[in-house]
C-alpha positions as CSV (number, residue, x, y, z in Angstrom):
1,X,46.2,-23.9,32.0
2,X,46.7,-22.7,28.6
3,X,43.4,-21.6,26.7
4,X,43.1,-22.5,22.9
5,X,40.8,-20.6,20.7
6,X,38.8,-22.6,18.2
7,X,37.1,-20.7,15.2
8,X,33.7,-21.5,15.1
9,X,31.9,-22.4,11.6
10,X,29.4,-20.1,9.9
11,X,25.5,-21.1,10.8
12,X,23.5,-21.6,7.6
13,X,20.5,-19.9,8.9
14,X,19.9,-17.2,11.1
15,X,16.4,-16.4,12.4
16,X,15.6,-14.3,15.1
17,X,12.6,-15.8,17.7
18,X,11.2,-14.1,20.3
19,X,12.2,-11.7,23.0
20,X,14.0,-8.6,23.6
21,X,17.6,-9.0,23.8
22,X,19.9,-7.4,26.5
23,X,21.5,-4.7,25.3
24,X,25.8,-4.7,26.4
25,X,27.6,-1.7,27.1
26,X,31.6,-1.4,26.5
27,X,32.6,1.7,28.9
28,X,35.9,2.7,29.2
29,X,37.8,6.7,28.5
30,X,36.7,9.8,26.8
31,X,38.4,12.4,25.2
32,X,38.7,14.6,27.9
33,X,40.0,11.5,30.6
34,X,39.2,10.2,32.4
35,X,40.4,6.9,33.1
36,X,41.2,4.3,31.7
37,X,39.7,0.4,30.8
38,X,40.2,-2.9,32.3
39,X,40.1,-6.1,30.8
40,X,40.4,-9.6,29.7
41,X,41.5,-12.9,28.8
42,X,44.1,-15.4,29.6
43,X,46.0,-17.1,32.1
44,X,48.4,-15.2,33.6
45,X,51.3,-17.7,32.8
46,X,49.8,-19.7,29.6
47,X,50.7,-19.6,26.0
48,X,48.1,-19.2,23.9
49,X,47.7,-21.6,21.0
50,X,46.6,-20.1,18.0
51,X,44.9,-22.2,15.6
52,X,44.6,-21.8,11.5
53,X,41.8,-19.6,10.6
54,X,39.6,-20.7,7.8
55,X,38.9,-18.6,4.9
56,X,35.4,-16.9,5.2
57,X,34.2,-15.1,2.1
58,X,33.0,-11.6,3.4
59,X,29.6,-10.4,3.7
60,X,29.0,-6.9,1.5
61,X,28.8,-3.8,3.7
62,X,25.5,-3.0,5.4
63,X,23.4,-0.3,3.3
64,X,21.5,1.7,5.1
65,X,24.3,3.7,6.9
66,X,22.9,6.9,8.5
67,X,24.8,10.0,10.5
68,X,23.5,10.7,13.9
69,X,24.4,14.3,15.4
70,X,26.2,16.8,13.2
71,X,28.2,17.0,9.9
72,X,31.1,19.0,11.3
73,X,31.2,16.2,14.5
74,X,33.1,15.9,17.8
75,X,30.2,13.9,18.2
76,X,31.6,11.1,20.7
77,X,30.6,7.1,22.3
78,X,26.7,6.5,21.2
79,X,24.4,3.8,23.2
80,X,21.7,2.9,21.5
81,X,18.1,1.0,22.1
82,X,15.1,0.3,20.7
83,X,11.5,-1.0,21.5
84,X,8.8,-3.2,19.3
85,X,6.9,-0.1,17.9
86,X,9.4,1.1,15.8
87,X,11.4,3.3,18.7
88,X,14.9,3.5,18.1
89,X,17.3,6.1,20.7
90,X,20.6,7.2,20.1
91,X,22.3,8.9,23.0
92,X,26.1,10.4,22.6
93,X,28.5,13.2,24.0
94,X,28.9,16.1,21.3
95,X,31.6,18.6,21.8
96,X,32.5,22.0,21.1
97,X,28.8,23.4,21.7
98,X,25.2,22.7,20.4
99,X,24.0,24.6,17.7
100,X,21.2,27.1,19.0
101,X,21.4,26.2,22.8
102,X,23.1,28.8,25.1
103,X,22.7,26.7,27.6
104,X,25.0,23.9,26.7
105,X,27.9,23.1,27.6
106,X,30.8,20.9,26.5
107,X,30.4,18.3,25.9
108,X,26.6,17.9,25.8
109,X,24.4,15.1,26.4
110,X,22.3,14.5,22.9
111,X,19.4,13.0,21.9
112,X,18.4,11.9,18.1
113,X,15.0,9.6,18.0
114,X,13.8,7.4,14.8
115,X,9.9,6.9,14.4
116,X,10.4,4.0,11.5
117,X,12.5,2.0,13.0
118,X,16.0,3.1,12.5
119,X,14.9,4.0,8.4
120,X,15.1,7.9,9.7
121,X,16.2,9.9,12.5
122,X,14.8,13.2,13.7
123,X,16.8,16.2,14.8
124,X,19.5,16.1,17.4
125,X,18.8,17.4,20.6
126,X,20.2,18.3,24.1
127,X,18.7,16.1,26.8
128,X,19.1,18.6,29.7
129,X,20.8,22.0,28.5
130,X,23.5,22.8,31.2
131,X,26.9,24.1,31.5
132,X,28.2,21.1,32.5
133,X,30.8,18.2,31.2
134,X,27.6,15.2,30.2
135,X,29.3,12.0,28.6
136,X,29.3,8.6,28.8
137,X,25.8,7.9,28.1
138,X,23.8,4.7,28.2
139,X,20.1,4.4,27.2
140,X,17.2,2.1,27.7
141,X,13.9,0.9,27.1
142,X,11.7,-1.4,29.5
143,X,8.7,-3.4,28.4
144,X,6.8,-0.5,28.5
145,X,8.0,1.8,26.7
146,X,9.9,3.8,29.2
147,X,13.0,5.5,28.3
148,X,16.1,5.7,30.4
149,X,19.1,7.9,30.3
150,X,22.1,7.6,32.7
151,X,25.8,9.5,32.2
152,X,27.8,11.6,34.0
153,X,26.8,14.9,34.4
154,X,30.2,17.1,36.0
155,X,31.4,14.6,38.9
156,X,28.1,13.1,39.4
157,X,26.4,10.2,37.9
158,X,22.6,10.8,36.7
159,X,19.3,9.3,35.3
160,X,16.7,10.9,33.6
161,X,13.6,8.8,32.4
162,X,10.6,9.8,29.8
163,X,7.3,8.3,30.1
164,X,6.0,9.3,26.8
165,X,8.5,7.9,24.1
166,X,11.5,10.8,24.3
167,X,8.9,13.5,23.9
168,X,9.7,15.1,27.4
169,X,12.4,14.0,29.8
170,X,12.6,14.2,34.1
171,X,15.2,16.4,35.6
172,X,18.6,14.7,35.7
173,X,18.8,12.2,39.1
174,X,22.2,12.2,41.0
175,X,23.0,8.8,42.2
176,X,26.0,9.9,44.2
177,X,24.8,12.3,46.5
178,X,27.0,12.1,50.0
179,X,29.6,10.4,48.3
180,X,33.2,11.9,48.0
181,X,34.9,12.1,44.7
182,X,33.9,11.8,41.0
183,X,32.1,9.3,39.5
184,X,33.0,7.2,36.3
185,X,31.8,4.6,33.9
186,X,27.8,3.9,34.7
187,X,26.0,1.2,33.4
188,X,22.4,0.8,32.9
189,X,20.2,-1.9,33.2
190,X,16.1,-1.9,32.9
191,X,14.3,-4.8,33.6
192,X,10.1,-3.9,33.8
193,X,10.4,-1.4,37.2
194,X,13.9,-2.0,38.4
195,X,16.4,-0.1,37.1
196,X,19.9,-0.6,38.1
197,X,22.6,2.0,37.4
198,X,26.4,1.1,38.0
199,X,29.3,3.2,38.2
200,X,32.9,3.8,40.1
201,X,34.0,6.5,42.6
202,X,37.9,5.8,42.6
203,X,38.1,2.1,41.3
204,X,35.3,1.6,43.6
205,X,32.2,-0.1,42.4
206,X,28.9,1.7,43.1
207,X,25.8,-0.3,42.8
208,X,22.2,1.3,42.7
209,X,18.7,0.0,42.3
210,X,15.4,1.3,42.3
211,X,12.3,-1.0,42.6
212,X,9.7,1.9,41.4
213,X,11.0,2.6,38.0
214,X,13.2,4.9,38.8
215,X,12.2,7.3,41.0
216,X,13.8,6.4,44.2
217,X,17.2,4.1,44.3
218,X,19.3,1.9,46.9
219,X,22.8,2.0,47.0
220,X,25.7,-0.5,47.6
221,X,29.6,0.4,47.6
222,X,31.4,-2.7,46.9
223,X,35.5,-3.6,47.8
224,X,37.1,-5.3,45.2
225,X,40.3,-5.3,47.4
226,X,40.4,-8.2,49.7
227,X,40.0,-10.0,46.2
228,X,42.4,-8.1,44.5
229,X,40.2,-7.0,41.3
230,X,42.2,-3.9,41.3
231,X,41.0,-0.6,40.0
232,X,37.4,-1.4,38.7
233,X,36.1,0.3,36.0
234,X,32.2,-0.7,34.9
235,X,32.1,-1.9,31.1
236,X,28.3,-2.4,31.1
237,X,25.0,-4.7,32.4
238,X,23.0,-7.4,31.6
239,X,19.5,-8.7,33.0
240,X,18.1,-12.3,32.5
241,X,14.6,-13.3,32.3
242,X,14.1,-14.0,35.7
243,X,15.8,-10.7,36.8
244,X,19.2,-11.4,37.5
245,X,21.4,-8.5,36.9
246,X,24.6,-8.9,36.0
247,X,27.4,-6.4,35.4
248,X,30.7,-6.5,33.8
249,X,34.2,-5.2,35.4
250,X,37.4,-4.2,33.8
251,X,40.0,-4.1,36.8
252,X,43.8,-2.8,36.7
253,X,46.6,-3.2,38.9
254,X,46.0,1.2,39.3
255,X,44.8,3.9,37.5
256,X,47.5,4.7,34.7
257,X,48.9,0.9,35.4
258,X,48.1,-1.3,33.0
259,X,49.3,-4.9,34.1
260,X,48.0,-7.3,35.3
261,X,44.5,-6.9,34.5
262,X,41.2,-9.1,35.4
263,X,37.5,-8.8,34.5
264,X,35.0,-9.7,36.4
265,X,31.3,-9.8,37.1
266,X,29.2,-8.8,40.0
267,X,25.8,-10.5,40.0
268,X,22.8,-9.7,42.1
269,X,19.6,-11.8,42.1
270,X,17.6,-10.0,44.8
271,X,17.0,-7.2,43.0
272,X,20.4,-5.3,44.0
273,X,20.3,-5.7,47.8
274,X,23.2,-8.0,47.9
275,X,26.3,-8.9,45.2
276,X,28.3,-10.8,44.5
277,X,31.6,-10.9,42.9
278,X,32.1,-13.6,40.2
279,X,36.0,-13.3,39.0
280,X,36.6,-14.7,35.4
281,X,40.1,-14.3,34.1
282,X,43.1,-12.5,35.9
283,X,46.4,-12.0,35.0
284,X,45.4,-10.6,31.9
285,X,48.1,-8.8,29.2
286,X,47.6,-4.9,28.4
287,X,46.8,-4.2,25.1
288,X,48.8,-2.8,22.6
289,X,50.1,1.5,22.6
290,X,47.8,3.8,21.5
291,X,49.8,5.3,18.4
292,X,48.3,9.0,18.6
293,X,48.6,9.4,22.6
294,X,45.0,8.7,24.0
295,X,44.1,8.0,27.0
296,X,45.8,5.1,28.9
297,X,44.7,1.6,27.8
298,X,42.6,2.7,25.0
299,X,43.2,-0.2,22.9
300,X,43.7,-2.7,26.0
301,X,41.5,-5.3,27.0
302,X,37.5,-4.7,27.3
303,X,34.6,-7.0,28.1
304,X,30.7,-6.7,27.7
305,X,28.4,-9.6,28.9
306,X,24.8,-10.6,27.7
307,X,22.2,-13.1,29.1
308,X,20.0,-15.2,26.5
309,X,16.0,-15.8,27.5
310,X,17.1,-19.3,28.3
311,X,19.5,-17.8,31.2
312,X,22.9,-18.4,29.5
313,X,25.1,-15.5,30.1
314,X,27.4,-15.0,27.2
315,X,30.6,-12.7,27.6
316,X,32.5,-10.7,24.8
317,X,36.3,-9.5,25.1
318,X,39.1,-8.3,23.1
319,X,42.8,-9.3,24.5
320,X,45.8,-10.5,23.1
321,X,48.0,-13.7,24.4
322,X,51.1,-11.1,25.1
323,X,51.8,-7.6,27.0
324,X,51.1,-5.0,23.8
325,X,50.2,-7.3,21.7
326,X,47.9,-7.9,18.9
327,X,44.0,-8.5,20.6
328,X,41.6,-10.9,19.6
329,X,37.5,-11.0,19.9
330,X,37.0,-13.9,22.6
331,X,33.9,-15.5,23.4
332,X,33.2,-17.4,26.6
333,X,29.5,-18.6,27.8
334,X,27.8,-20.0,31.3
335,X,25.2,-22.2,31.8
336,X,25.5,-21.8,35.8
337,X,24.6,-18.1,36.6
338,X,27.9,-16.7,36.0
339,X,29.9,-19.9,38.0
340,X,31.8,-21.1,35.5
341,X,32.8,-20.5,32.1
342,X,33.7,-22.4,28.5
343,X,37.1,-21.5,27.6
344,X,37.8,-18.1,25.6
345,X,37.4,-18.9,21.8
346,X,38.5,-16.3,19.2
347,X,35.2,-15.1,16.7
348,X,37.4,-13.2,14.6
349,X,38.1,-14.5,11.5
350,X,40.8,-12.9,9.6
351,X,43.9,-14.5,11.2
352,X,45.9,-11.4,10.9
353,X,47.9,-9.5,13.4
354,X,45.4,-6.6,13.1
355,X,44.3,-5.3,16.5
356,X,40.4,-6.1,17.1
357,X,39.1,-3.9,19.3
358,X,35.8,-2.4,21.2
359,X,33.6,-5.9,21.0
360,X,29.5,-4.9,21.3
361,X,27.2,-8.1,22.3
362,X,23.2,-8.4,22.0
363,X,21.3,-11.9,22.8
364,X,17.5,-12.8,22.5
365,X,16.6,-16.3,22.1
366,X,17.8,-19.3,23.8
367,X,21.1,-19.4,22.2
368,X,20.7,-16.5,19.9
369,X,23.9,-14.7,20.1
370,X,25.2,-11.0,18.0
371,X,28.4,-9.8,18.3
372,X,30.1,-6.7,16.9
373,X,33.8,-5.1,16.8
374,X,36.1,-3.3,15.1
375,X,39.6,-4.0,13.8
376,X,42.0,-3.1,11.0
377,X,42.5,-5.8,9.2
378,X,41.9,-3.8,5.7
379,X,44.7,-1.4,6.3
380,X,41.9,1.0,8.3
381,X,39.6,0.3,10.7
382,X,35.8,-1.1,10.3
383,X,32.5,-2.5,12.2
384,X,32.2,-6.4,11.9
385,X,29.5,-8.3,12.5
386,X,28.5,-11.9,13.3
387,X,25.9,-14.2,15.1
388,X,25.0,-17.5,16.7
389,X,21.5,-19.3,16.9
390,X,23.2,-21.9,19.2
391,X,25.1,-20.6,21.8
392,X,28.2,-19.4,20.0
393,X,29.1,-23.1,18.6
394,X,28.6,-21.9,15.1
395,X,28.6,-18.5,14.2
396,X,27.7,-16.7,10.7
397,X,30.1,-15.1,8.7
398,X,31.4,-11.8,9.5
399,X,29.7,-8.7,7.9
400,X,31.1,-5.6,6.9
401,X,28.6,-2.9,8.9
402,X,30.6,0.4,7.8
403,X,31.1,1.3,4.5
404,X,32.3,4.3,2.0
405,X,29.3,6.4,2.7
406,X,29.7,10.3,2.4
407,X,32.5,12.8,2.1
408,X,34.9,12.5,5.3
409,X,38.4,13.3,5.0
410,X,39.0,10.2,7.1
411,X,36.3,7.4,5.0
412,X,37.8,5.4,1.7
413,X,37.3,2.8,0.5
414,X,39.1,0.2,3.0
415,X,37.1,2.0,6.4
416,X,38.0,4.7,8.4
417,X,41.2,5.3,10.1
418,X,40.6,5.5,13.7
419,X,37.5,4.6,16.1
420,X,36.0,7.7,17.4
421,X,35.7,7.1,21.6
422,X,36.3,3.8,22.9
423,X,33.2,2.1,22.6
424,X,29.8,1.3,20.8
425,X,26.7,0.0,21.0
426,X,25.0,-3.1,19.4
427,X,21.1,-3.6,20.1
428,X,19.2,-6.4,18.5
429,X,15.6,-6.0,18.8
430,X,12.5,-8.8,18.1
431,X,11.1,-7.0,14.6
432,X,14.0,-9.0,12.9
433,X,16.4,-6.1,13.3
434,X,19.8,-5.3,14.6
435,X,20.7,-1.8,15.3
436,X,24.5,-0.2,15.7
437,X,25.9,3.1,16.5
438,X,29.9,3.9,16.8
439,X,31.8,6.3,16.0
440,X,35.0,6.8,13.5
441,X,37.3,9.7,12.8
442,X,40.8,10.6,11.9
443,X,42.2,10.2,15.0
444,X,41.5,9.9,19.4
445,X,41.2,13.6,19.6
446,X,38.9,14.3,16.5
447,X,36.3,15.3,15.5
448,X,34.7,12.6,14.1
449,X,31.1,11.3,13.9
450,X,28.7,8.8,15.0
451,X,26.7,7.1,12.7
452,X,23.6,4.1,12.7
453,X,23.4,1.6,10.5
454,X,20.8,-1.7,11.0
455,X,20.6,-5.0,9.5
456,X,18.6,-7.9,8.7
457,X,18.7,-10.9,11.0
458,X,19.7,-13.0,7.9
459,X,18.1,-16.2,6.6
């Protein structure tokens, strides 16, 4: 079967409803790794069909563009959330030491905190000061208010949860203890109480859940093997309306191998007693070389997922049709709890043979879709933006979220020449706002910096 992409038109309004959306997380490497990412797209054995891409005029570049961490950088992968009084949490990795903490290590897990939504950001600060490697962080907020942190922390993977808006924070959680070898990848997903944190020990899925906010967990090791979903690797949750958690699965032939490749889902809706494995494309091309030797599969294939309030779950993916070839942003939606899907259909717009990378996905409303990526279209890499009030059938025009803002040897005026770590975070909240962190630099091995911008759900 041989998928063909369709280009969607742009939606002449846009207006967020109610609701807060679920926030997608795109995990993969890290400077110092640490594995690698799995994938997406395609038919093993099709052709893919590449239709004409219409002309879209492009949106100006967002305007409020603000640094998180420090000036000098090595500040590495945000997550981001935010909640309806004006909360807004950026979480990253920052290497090379903390300024004024002994006690850190490197790299650090780091904290910076906006009152005003997003319009400022306090300080940056360490969320537990320890010797320790912390990266790959994720963040949270339930209905609440509650805060949640997970990352690893050395081999282990941790939570840590605040009950009075990021003020103080609970001594890091392991959720690994008597299990053998080093954890990768978690994923975090808060829904009310339950909290569900997701990770790898060896290309092994790890599932936990805790019913009491956090404070004790359950835990599930899944086999991928008998369905040969290779060497898993998490990419990030999602939780409907009704509680259904779902999480999303890059899988390799092996660690280091890069073809084929399949992404998958695992799905719980008992509040993670049992899972199940949904499969949604195998056979999947790797993406192209890396040109400054990062990690394996840095620029492969990569899926995050989202789930609507009217229970669709929408997935996000960047893949090309060939083995190192150029990749796309995909979308593909289901109507049937993960069962089935629409055919993959390209949402970027620019036709070219530039290599679109990292996708970021939000949803709130029924139908109300917001997508993010970045490519290098311009000659340099940038943040692009888009969104769908109807299920991804239409979609706006793309926006230009980075822009020439500051004095960085790596910024002009056509973006910024590599992404700094292999993921970011896009987190669309119900006081008409989308929030975005990522990072850019000059190269994989930096430093570079992490910066927040937000913007307007438009009219």
């Amino acid at each position: 079967m041989a998928f063909v992409p369709v280009l969607r038109d742009p939606v002449r309004r846009l207006k967020w409803a109610n609701g807060l959306g679920s926030l997608a997380l795109g995990a993969t490497g890290n400077a110092s790794e640490w594995g690698a990412r799995g994938a997406v797209l395609a038919a093993a054995t099709a052709l893919l069909v590449m239709l004409p891409s219409p002309v879209f005029a492009t949106a100006p570049a967002a305007a409020h563009r603000v640094l998180i961490g420090y000036p000098g950088g090595d500040d590495w992968e945000p997550s981001i959330a935010s909640d309806l009084d004006g909360d807004v949490y950026v979480v990253w990795a920052h290497f090379g030491g903390v300024p004024g903490c002994s006690r850190c290590g490197t790299p650090a897990a780091m904290l910076e905190l906006s009152r005003d939504g997003g319009q400022t950001f306090g300080a940056p600060r360490p969320l537990f000061p320890d010797s320790r490697a912390q990266v790959d962080l994720n963040v949270r907020v339930n209905s609440t208010g509650a805060v949640f942190v997970s990352y690893l922390f050395g081999l282990a993977t941790v939570l840590q949860r605040s009950l009075d808006e990021g003020r103080t924070w609970s001594v890091p959680l392991a959720l690994n203890h008597g299990l053998t070898g080093s954890t990768d990848k978690p994923g975090l997903v808060v829904h009310g109480s339950h909290v569900y944190v997701a990770f790898d020990i060896q290309g092994r899925p790890v599932m936990t859940a805790s019913s009491d906010g956090g404070v004790t967990f359950q835990r599930v090791l899944l086999d991928p093997r008998p369905l040969r979903l290779g060497f898993s690797l998490n990419s990030g949750g999602t939780v409907s309306s009704n509680g259904t958690v779902y999480y999303a699965w890059n899988g390799v032939r092996g660690h280091g191998t890069l073809t084929p490749q399949t992404n998958y889902l695992t799905r719980s809706t008992d509040g993670g007693v049992h899972w199940t494995f949904l499969p949604v494309n195998r056979g999947l091309p790797s993406g192209p070389a890396c040109p400054q030797s990062c990690g394996w599969d840095y620029l492969g294939p990569q899926m995050v997922a989202a789930v609507d309030r009217g229970g669709a779950l929408e997935l996000l993916f960047n893949a090309g049709t060939v083995n190192n070839g150029s990749p796309s942003i995909w979308f593909q939606r289901s109507t049937d709890m993960g069962q089935t899907f629409s055919a993959p259909r390209v949402v970027s717009t620019d036709g070219s043979s530039a290599w679109h990378v990292f996708p970021a996905m939000d949803a709130g409303a029924r139908g109300e879709v917001f997508i993010a990526w970045m490519d290098n279209h311009t000659g340099n890499y940038n943040v692009w933006y888009r969104s769908s009030l109807d299920g991804g059938r239409s979609w706006s025009p793309e926006v230009r979220v980075s822009s020439l803002q500051g004095h960085f040897s790596y910024l002009n005026a056509t973006g910024f020449t590599f992404p700094y770590g292999d993921y970011f975070i896009l987190n669309a909240n119900p006081n008409d706002v989308v929030h975005l962190a990522w990072g850019e630099g000059p190269n994989w091995t930096g430093p570079g910096n992490v910066f927040y911008a937000r913007l307007p759900i438009q009219d």
